[in-house]
N, C-alpha and C positions, 0 to 999 in steps of 0.2 A: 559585599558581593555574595551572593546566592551562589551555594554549591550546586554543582552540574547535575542534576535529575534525567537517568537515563530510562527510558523508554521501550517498549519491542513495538514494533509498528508491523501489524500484517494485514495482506490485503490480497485479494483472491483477481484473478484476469484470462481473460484468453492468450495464451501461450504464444500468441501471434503478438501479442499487443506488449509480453513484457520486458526485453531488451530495451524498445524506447520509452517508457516508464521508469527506467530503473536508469537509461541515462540522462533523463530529464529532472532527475529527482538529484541525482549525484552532482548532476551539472550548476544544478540549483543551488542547491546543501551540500558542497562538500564535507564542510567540516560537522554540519550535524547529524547528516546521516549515512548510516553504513562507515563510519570510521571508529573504530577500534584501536587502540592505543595508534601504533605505528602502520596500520593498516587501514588501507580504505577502500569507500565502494564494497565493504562485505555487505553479504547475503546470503538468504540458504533460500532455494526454491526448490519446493516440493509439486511431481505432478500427479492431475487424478484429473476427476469428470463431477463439472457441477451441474446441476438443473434447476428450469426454473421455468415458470408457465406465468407468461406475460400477461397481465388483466388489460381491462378495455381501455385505460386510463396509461397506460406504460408507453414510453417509445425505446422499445430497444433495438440494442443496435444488430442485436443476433439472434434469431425468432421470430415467433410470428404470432401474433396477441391469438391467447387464448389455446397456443399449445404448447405440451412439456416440450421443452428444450434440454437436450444433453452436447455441454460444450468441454472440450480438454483445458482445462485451468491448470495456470500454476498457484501456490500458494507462496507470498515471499514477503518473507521475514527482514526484516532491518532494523538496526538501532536505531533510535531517536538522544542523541546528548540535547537537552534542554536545560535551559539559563537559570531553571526553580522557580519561571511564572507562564509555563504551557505555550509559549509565543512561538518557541521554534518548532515543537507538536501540531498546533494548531495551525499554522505556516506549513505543513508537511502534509497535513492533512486537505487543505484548498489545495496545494501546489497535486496534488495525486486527484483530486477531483475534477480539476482543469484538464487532467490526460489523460484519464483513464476513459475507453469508451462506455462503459459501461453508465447510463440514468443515473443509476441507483448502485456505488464503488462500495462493494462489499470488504469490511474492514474492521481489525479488534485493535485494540491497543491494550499494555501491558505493560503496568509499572513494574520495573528493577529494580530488585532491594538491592544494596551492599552489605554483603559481610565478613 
């Protein structure tokens, strides 16, 4: 058995949109994402203002092709615990593209070391 390979999964949304994101994700993955030892459903959600200027090919959900767009985003942080073959990552990564409104679900990932 493959030791557990944990993750940070962040990903950026309109403020409006991430309560149900984050319990869709939770509801999904409890036990892979945002639980921390005896603790779950963590998260850290940071807010600010993103932009972004829709080209002619884009269909977004917020804007309007071909002007900047300034939207209140959050930023949020979550664990990913994964089995050591990217399945539950990769699983967390469609299951957030399925709900996010956003075309184009802006998002980093970040392997954790243990030490």
């Amino acid at each position: 058995m493959a030791a557990v390979q944990k993750y940070k999964l962040v990903f950026f949304t309109p403020t409006t949109s991430t309560s149900t994101i984050l319990d869709h994700l939770f509801t999904k993955y409890p036990q892979e994402l945002g639980k921390i030892g005896n603790y779950e459903q963590c998260a850290f959600i940071t807010r600010g203002t993103g932009q972004f200027k829709p080209t002619a090919d884009a269909q977004p959900a917020i804007g309007t092709l071909g002007q900047l767009e300034f939207v209140e985003e959050d930023r949020v942080e979550l664990l990913v615990n994964d089995q050591g073959q990217k399945v539950q990552l990769k699983n967390a990564i469609q299951e957030l593209q399925k709900v996010h409104p956003y075309d184009e679900v802006p998002y980093d990932i970040y392997k954790m070391e243990e030490l």
